[in-house]
C-alpha positions as CSV (number, residue, x, y, z in Angstrom):
1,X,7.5,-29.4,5.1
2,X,9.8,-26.8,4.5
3,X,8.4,-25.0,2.5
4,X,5.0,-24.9,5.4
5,X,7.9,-24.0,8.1
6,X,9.4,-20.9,6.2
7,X,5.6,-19.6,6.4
8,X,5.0,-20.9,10.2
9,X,4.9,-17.5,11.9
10,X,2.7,-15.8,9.1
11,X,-0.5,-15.7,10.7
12,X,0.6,-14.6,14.0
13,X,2.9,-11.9,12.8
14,X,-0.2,-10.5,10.2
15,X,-3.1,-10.9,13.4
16,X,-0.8,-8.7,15.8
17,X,0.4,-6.4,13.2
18,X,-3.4,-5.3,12.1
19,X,-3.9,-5.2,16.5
20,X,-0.6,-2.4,16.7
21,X,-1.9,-1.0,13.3
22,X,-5.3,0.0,14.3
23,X,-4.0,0.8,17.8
24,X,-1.1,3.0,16.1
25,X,-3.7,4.4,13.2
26,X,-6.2,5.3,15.7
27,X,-3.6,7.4,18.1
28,X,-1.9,8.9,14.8
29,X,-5.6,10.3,14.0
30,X,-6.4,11.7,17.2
31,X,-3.4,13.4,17.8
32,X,-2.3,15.4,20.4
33,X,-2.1,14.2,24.1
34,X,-3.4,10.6,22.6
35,X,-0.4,10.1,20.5
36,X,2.0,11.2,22.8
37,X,0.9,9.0,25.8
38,X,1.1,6.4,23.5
39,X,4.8,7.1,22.4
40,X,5.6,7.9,26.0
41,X,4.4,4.1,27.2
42,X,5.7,2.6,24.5
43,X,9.3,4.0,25.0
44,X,9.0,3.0,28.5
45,X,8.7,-0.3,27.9
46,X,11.3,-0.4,25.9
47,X,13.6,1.2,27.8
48,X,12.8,-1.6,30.1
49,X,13.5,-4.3,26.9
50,X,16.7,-2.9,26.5
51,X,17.6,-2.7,29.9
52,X,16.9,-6.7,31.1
53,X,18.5,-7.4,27.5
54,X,22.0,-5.8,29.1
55,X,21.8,-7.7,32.5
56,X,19.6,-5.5,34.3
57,X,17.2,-6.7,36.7
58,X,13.7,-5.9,38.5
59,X,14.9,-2.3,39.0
60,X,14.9,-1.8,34.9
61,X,11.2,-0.7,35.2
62,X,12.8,2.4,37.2
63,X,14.6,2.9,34.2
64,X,11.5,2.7,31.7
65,X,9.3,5.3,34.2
66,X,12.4,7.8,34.3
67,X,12.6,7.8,30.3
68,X,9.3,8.1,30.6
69,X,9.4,11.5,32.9
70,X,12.4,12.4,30.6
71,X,10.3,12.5,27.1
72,X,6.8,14.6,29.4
73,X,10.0,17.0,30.5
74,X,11.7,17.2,27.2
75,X,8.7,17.7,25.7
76,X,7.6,20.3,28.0
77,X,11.1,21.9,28.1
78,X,12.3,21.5,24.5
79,X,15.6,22.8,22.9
80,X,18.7,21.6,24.4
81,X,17.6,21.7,27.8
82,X,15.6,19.0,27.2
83,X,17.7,17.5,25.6
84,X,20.0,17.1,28.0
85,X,17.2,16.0,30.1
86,X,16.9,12.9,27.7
87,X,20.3,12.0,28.2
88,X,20.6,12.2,31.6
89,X,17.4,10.0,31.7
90,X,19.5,7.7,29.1
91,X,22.9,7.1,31.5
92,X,20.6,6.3,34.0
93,X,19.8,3.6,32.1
94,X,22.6,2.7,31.8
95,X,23.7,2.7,35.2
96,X,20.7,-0.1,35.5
97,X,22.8,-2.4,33.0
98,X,25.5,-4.9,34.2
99,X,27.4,-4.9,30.4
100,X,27.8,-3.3,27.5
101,X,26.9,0.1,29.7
102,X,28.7,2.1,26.7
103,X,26.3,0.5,23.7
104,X,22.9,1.2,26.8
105,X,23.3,4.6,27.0
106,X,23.5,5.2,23.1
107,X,20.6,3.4,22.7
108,X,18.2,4.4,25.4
109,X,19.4,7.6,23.9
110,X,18.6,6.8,20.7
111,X,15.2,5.6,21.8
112,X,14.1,8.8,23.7
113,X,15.3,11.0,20.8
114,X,13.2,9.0,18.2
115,X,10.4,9.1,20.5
116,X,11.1,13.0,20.6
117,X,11.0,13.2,17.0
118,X,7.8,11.8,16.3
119,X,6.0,13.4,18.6
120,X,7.8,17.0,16.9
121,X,7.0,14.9,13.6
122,X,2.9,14.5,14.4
123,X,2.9,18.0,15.5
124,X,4.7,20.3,12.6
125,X,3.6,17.8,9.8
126,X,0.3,16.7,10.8
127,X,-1.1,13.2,10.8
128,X,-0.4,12.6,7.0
129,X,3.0,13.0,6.7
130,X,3.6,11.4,9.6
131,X,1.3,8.1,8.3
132,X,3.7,8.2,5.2
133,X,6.5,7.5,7.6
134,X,5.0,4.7,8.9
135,X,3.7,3.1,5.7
136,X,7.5,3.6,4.4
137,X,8.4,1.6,7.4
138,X,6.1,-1.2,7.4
139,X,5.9,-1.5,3.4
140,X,10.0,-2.0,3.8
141,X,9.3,-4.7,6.6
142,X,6.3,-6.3,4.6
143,X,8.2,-6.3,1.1
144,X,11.8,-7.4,3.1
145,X,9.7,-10.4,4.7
146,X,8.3,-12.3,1.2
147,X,11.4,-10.9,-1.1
148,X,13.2,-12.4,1.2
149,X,11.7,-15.9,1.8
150,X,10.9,-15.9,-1.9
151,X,13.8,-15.2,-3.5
152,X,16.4,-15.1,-1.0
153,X,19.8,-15.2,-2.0
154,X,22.8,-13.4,-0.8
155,X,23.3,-12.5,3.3
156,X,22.7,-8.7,3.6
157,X,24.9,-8.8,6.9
158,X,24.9,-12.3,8.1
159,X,27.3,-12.0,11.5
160,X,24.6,-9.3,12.7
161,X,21.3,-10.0,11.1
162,X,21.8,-13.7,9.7
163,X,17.7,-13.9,7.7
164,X,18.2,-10.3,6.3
165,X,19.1,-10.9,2.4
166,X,20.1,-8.7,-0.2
167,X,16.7,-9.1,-2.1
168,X,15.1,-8.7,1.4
169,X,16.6,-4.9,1.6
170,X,16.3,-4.1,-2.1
171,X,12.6,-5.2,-1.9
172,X,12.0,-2.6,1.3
173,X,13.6,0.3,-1.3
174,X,11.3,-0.4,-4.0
175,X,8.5,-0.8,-2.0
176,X,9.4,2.6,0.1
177,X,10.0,4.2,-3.6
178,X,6.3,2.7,-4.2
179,X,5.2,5.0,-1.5
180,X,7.1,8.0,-1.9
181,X,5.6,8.1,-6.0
182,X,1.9,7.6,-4.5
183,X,2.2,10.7,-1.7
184,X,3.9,12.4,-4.5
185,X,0.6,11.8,-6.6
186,X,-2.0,13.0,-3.9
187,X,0.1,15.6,-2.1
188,X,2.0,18.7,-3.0
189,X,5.6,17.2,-2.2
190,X,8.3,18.1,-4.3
191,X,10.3,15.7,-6.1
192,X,12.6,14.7,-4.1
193,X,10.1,12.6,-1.8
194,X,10.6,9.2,-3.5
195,X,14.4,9.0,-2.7
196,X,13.7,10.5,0.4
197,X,11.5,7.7,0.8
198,X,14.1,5.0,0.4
199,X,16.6,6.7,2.0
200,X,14.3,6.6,5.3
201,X,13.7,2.5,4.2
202,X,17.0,2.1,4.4
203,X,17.3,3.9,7.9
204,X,14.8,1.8,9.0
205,X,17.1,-1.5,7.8
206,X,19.7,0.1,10.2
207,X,17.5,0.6,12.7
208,X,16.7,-3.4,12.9
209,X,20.5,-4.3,12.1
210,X,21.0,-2.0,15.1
211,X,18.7,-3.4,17.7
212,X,19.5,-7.1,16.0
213,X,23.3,-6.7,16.9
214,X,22.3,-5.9,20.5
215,X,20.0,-9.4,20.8
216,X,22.8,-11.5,19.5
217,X,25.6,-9.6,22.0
218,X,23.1,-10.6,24.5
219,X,22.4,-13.7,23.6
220,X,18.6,-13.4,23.0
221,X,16.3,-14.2,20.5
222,X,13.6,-11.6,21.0
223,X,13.8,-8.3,23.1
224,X,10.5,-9.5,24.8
225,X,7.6,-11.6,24.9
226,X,5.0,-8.5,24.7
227,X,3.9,-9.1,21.4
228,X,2.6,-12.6,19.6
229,X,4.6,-13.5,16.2
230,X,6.8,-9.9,17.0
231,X,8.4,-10.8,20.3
232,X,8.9,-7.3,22.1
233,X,8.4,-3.4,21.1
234,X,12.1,-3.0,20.1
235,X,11.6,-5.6,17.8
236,X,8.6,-4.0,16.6
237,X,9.4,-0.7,16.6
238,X,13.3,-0.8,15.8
239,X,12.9,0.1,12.3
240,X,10.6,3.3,13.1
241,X,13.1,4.5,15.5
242,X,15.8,4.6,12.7
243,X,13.5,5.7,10.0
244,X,12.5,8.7,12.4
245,X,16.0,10.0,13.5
246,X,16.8,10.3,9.5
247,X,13.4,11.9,9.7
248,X,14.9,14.4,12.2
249,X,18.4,14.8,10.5
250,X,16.0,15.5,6.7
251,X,13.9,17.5,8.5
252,X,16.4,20.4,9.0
253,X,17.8,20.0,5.8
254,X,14.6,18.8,3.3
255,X,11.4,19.9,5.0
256,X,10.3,22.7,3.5
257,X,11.2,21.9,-0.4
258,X,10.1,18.0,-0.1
259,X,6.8,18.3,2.3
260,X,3.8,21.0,1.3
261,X,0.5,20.0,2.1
């Protein structure tokens, strides 16, 4: 019986993750206006997650359609005007929130400026590099999940994230190294893409830890309902949002000897 309950969620989570896959896969591949609607929506909504997760009412979806104006702008805009756009976009947010106003603005913040960054990302790297991101983040999810039922073991950081393990989060590196050697194979990247790779796994860890310490401040189990087996698109999508804000911080620093198509 136990052994039947560990496994209980499998086949939801894997049927809704192959739906957001071929949804995300398809956008990825077409680029463009296509991918960015899609990032724009999805950052709306979870704007909106975060927002009834900090108290806020009915009047959150005001806050997911201004992020949503603030990423069209910002995009428009670029540079530092826009980002100021973003963050004036993220303290109204905030203002929505009725605690923890402080720990809201960061993260809508956050949120809009990882939404930024793949949007840059799709455009400067193309649709491969970009798919490599996402594989690092889901093989890191995917190898975290059975390491960790599997073997278990030792709490990675049980008063925030109490199922994350130690085998869990070493799994995600080797399977993120896994994916860094294979684009190494079958691209022109320079070395220095596998650790690369588990450096953006382990962002990606943070980025759950992250959103996981805001569902237990607020007393939730899930940042929505949205998604069968998921819950909402934080929970989701947390772990991309981390992965790609390292993404932006490498970027400056790594893109040109790590990344040659």
């Amino acid at each position: 019986m136990m052994g039947s309950a560990k496994w209980a969620d499998l086949q939801v989570r894997m049927t809704s993750g192959l739906l957001l896959a071929g949804v995300g896969v398809t956008e990825v591949a077409l680029g463009g206006w296509w991918f960015k609607a899609l990032i724009v929506a999805a950052s709306a909504v979870m704007l909106w997650e975060l927002a009834v997760m900090l108290g806020a009412k009915a009047a959150a979806v005001a806050g997911g359609a201004a992020g949503a104006v603030a990423l069209l702008l910002a995009e428009a805009i670029h540079g530092p005007v826009g980002l100021i756009v973003q963050l004036i976009a993220a303290a109204g947010v905030a203002a929505l929130v009725k605690r923890d106003r402080t720990v809201g603005f960061a993260y809508a913040a956050a949120i809009l400026l990882a939404a930024s960054a793949l949007m840059y990302f799709r455009d400067f790297f193309g649709g491969t590099w970009l798919f490599w991101l996402i594989l690092v983040v889901i093989v890191t999810d995917v190898f975290g999940y059975f390491a960790g039922r599997l073997i278990g073991g030792p709490k990675f950081w049980p008063k925030v994230s109490p199922k994350k393990t130690w085998s869990g989060t070493i799994a995600g590196w080797v399977g993120a190294a896994a994916v860094g050697a294979v684009f190494l194979a079958v691209t022109k990247a320079g070395p220095a893409l596998v650790w690369v790779s588990v450096l953006v796994s382990f962002a990606s860890q943070m980025g759950d830890i992250a959103e996981s310490a805001i569902k237990r401040r607020s007393g939730v189990k899930d940042s929505s309902r949205l998604i069968p087996g998921h819950g909402g698109l934080l929970d989701r999508f947390d772990g991309l949002m981390g992965a790609s804000l390292m993404m932006l911080v490498l970027t400056l620093l790594l893109a040109a000897p790590v990344m040659r198509n």
